[in-house]
ChimeraX commands (.cxc) that place a marker at each C-alpha (Angstrom):
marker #1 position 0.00,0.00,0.00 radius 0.5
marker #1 position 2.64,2.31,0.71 radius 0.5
marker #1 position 3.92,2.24,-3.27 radius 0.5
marker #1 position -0.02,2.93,-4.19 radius 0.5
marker #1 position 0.09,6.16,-1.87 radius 0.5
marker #1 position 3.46,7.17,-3.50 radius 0.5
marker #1 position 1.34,7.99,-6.76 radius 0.5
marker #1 position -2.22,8.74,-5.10 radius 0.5
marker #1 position -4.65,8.42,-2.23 radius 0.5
marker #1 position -6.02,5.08,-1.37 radius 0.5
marker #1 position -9.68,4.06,-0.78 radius 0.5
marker #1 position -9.62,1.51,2.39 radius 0.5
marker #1 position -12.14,0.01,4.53 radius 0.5
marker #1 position -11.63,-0.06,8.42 radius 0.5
marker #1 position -12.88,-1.80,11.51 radius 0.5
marker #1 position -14.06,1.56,13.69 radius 0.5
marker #1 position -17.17,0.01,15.79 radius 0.5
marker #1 position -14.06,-0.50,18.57 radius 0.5
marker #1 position -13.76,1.50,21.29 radius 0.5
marker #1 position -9.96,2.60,20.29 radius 0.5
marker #1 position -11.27,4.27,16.66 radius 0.5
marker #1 position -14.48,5.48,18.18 radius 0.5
marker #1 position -12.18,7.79,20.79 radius 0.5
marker #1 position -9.15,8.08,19.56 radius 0.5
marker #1 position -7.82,11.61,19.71 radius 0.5
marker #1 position -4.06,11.54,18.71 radius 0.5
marker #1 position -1.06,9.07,18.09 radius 0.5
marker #1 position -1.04,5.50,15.96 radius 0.5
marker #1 position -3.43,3.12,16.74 radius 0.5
marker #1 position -1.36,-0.33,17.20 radius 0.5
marker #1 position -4.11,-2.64,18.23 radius 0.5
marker #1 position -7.46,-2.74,19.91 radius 0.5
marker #1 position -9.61,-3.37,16.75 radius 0.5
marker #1 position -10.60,-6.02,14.21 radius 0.5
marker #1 position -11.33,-6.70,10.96 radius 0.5
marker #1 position -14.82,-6.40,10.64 radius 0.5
marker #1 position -14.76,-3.83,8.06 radius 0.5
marker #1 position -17.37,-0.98,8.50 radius 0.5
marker #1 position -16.37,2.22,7.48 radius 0.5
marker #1 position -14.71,3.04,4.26 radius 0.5
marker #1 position -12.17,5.81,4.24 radius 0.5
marker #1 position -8.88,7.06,2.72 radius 0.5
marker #1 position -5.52,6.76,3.14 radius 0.5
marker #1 position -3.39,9.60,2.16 radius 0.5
marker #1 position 0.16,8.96,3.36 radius 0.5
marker #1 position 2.44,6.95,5.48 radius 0.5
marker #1 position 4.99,7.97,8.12 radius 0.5
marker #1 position 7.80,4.95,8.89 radius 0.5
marker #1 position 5.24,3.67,11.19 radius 0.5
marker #1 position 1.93,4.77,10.11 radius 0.5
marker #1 position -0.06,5.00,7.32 radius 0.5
marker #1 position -2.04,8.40,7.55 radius 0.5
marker #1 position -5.85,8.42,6.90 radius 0.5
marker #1 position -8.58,11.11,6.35 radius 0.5
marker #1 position -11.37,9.78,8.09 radius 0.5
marker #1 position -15.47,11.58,7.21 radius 0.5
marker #1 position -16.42,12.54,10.42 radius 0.5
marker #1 position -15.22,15.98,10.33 radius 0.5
marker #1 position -12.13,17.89,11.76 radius 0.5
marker #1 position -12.70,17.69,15.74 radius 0.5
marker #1 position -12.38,14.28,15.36 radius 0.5
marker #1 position -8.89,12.46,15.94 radius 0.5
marker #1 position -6.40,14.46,14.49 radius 0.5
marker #1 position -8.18,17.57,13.00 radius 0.5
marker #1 position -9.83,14.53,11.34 radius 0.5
marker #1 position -7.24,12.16,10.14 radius 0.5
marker #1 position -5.96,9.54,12.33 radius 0.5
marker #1 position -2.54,7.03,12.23 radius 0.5
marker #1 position -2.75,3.10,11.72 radius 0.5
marker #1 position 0.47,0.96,12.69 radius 0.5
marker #1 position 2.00,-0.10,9.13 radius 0.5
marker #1 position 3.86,-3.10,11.36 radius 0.5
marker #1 position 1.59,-5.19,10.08 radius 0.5
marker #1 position 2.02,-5.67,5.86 radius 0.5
marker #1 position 1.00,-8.78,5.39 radius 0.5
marker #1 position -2.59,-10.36,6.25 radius 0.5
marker #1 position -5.30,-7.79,6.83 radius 0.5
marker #1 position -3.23,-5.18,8.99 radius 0.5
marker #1 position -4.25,-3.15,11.53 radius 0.5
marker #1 position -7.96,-2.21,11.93 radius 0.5
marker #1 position -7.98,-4.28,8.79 radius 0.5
marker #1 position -6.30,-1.44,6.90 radius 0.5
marker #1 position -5.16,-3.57,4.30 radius 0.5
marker #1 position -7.95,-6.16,3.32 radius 0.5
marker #1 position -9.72,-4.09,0.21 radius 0.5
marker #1 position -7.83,-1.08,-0.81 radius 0.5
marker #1 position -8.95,0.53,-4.11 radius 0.5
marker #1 position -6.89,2.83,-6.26 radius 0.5
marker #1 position -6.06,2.55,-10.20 radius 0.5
marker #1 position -3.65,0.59,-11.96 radius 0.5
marker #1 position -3.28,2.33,-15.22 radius 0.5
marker link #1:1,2 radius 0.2
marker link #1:2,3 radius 0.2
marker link #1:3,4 radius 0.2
marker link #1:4,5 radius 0.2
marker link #1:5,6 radius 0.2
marker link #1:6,7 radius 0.2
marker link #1:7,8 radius 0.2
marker link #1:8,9 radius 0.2
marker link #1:9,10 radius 0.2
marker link #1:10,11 radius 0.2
marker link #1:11,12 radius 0.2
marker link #1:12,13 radius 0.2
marker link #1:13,14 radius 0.2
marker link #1:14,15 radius 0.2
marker link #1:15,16 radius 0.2
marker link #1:16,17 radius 0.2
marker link #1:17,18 radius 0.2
marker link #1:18,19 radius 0.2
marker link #1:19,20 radius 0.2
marker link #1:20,21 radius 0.2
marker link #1:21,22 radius 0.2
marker link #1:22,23 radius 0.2
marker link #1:23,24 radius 0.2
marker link #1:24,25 radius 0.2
marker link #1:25,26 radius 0.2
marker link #1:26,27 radius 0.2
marker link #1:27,28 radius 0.2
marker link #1:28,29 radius 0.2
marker link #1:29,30 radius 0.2
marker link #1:30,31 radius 0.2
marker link #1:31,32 radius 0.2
marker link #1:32,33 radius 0.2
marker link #1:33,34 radius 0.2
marker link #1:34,35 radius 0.2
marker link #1:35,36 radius 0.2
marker link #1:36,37 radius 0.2
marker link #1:37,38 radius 0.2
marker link #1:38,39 radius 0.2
marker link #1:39,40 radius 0.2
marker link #1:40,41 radius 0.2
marker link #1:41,42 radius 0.2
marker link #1:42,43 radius 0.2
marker link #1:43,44 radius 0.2
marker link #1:44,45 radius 0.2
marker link #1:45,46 radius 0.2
marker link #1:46,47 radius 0.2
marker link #1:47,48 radius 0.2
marker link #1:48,49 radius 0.2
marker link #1:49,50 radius 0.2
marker link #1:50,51 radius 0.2
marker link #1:51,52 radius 0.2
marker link #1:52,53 radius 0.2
marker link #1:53,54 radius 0.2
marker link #1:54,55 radius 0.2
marker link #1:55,56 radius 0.2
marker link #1:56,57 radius 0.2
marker link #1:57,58 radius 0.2
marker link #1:58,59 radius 0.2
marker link #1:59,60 radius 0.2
marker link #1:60,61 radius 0.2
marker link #1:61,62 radius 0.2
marker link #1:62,63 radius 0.2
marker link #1:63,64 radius 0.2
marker link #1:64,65 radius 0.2
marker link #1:65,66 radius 0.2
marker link #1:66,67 radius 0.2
marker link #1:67,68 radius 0.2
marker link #1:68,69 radius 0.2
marker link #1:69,70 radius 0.2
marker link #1:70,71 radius 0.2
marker link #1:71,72 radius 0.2
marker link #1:72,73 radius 0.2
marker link #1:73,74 radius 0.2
marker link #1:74,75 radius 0.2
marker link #1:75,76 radius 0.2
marker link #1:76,77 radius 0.2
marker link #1:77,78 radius 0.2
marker link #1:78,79 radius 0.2
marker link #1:79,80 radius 0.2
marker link #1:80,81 radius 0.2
marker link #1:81,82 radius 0.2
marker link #1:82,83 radius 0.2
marker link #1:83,84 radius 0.2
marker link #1:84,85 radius 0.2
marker link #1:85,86 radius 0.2
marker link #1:86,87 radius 0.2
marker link #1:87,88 radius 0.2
marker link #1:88,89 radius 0.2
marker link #1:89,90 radius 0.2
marker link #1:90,91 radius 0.2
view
């Protein structure tokens, strides 16, 4: 995922019904949710550790409305499920 955001944003799905997405407020979320995806969002960058999404609820939410996802996780569904269904072009 993190050569897709080199060349544009990414459309992913999380897992947010868990108590750790539905407060966070700053910092990368590690662990505490699943992969029951539920909310579709999108991922703009990526830090060394994090990838860097925008989320839809509006900027007093998490990080003037983006929020940070462990990348530790690359293979299987990652974190929150961050990397089962990403969508972006192939052209």
């Amino acid at each position: 995922m993190a050569l897709a955001l080199t060349q544009q944003p990414v459309s992913i799905c999380l897992d947010c019904a868990r108590r750790v997405f539905q407060h966070y407020s700053s910092g990368v979320i590690k662990r505490g949710c699943g992969t029951s995806l539920d909310h579709c969002v999108l991922a703009v960058g990526y830090t060394d550790d994090a990838y860097i999404i925008k989320n839809s609820w509006g900027e007093t939410w998490g990080e003037n409305g983006y929020l940070r996802v462990a990348k530790h996780n690359e293979n299987g569904p990652g974190v929150c499920g961050v990397l089962e269904v990403p969508a972006y072009p192939t052209y």
